[in-house]
C-alpha positions in Angstrom: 91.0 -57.3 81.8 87.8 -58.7 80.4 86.3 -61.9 82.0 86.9 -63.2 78.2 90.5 -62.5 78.1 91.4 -63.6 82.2 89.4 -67.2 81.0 91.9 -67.3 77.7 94.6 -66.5 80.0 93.4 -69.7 82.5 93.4 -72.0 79.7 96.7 -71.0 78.2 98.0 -71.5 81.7 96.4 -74.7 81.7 97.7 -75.8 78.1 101.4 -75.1 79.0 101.5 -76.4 82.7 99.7 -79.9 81.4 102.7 -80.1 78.8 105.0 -79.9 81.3 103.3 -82.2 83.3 103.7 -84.9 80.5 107.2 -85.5 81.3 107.1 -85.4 85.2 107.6 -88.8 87.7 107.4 -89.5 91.1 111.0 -88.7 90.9 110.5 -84.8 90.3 110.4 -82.6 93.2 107.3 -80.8 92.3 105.2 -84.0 91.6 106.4 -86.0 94.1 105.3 -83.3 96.6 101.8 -83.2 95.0 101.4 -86.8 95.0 102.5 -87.9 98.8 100.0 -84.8 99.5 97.5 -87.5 99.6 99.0 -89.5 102.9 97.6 -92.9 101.7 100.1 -92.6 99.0 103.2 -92.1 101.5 101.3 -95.0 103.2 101.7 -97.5 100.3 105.3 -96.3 99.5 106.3 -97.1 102.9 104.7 -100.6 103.4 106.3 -101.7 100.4 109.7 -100.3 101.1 109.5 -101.7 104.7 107.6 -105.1 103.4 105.1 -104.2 106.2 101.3 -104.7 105.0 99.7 -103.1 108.2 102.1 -100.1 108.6 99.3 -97.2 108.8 100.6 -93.2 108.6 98.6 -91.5 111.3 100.5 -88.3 110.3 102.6 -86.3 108.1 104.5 -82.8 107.0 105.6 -82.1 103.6 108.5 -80.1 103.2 108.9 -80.0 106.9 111.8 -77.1 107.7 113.8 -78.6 110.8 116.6 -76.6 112.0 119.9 -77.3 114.1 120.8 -76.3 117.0 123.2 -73.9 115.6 119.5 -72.3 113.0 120.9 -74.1 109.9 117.6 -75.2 108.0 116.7 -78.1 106.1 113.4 -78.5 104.5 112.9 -82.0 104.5 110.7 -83.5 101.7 108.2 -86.1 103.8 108.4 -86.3 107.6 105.3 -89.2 108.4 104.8 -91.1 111.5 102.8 -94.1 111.9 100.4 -95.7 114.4 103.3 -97.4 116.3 104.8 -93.8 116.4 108.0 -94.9 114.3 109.1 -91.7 112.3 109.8 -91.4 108.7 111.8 -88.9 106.6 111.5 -90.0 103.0 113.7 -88.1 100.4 114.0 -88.1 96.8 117.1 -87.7 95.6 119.9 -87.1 93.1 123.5 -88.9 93.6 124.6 -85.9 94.9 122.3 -84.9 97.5 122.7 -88.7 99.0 126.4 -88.6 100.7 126.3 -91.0 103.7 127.2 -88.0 105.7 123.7 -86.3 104.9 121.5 -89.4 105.5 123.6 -89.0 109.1 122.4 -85.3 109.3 119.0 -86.1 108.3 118.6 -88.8 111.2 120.4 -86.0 113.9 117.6 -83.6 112.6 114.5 -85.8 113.4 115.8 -86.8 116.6 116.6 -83.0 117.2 113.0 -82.0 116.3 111.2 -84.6 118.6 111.7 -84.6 121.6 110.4 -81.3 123.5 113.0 -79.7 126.2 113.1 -81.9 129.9 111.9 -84.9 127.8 114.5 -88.1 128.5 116.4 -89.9 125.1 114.1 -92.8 126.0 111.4 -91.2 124.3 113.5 -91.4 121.0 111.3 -93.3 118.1 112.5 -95.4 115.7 113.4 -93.4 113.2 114.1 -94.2 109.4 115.3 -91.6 106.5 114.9 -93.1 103.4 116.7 -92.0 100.2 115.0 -92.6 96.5 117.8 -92.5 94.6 118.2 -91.7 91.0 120.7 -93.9 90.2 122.6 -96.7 92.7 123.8 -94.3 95.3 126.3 -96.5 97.3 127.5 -99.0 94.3 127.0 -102.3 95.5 124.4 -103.1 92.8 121.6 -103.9 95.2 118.2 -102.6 94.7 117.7 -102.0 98.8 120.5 -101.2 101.6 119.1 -101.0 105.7 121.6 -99.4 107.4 121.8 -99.5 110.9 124.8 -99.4 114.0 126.4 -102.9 114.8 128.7 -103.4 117.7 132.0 -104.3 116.5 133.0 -106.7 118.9 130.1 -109.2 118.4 128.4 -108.0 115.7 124.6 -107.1 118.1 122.4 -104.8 116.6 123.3 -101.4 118.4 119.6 -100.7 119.7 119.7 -96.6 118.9 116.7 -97.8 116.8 118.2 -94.9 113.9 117.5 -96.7 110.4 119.4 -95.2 107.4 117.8 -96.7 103.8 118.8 -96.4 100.2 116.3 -97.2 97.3 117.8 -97.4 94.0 115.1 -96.0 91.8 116.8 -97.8 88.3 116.7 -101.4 89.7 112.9 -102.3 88.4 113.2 -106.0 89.1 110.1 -108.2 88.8 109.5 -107.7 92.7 107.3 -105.7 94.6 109.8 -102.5 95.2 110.8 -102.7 91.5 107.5 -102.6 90.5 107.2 -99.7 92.9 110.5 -98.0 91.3 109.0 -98.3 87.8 105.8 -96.3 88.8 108.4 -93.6 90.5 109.9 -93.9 87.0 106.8 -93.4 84.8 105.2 -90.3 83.3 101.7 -92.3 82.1 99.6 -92.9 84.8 98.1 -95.9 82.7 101.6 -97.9 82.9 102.1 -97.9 86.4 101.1 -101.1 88.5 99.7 -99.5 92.0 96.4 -97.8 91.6 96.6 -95.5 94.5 99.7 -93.8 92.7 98.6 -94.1 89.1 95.2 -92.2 90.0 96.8 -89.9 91.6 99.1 -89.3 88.7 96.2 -89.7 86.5 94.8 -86.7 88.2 97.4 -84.2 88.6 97.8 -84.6 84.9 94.8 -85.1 83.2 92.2 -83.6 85.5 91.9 -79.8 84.5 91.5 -79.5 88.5 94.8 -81.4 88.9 96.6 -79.7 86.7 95.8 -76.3 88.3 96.9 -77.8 91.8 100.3 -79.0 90.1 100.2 -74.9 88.6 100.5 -74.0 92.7 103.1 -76.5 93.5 105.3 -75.4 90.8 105.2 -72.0 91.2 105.5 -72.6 95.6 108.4 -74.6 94.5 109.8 -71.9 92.2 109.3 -69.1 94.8 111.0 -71.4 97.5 114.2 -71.3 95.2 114.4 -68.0 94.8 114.0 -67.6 98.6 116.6 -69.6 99.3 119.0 -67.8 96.2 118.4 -64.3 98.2 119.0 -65.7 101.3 122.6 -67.2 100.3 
């Protein structure tokens, strides 16, 4: 192949990724990977979610495969902790994929994967998986649900410090977290209200550069899926 011909090739690769990139959001798989890449981002999507301002991510895995005891595996989208050590799954999700039984599973997989063997339960973080949901997952109508363990008797917080919360993506109230929902909703960087993400987006989608990162994350994400189809 002539040097001429492989740099036609590039930019025909480039022409057809960056239309397919026109209709991705924060709520895509692929995108949403490529965009919390950048752990100020899953910083400013946690602060907002969890109203707190000085919440700082000190750490993070994306995609983070965490198995069982038995060796099932469940590759986790965003696994961050913070500077108090609190630990954060945050999922994207579609109805689904956000039974109440799997937010469960999700919190019995990061305690699982902390603590190393001989280390006591005390050592147990907070923990909190958060679902993005594509549409009102539990049906109450409410743009935020914190779940957490009550004792029955006289309704005191159970102190397991496990936090279970649902986002619904759809409810883009004139708040903080709607605003944040619309920008997980938008597909023009120049209509979203937080800088930090619209730049981002700006730049996975308009930035040649970008574009050819977003190339890699789509095809990883395709090759992952076919993994997984051979393996069932």
């Amino acid at each position: 192949v002539s040097e001429k011909e492989s740099d036609r090739e590039l930019e025909d690769r480039f022409e057809r990724y960056r239309e397919i990139l026109k209709d991705l959001t924060l709520m895509s798989d692929s995108f949403m990977r490529a965009v919390l890449k950048n752990p100020k981002c899953t910083e400013e999507v946690l602060r907002i979610i969890l109203n707190k301002d000085q919440l700082k991510v000190i750490d993070q895995r994306l995609q983070a495969d965490y198995k069982n005891l038995q060796g099932r595996s469940s590759i986790l989208d965003c696994v961050a902790v913070d500077s108090d050590h609190n630990l954060y799954n945050v999922e994207i999700q579609q109805r689904e994929g956000a039974s109440p039984k799997r937010a469960r599973y999700h919190s019995g997989l990061l305690d699982m994967n902390f603590l190393e063997p001989g280390e006591v339960y005390q050592k147990l973080p907070t923990s909190y998986v958060i679902f993005i949901t594509e549409t009102d997952a539990l049906g109450y109508h409410l743009p935020i649900y914190h779940i957490s363990r009550k004792i029955r008797e006289n309704g005191k917080d159970f102190p397991d410090r496990a936090r279970i919360i649902y986002v619904d993506s759809k409810n883009q109230e004139d708040t903080e977290l709607g605003r944040l929902m619309h920008d997980f909703n938008c597909t023009n960087a120049s209509d979203m209200y937080f800088d930090l993400l619209a730049e981002k987006t700006r730049y996975l989608k308009e930035n040649p550069k970008g574009v050819n990162e977003m190339c890699k994350v789509m095809e990883d994400l395709r090759n992952e899926s076919y993994a997984e189809e051979r393996e069932e």
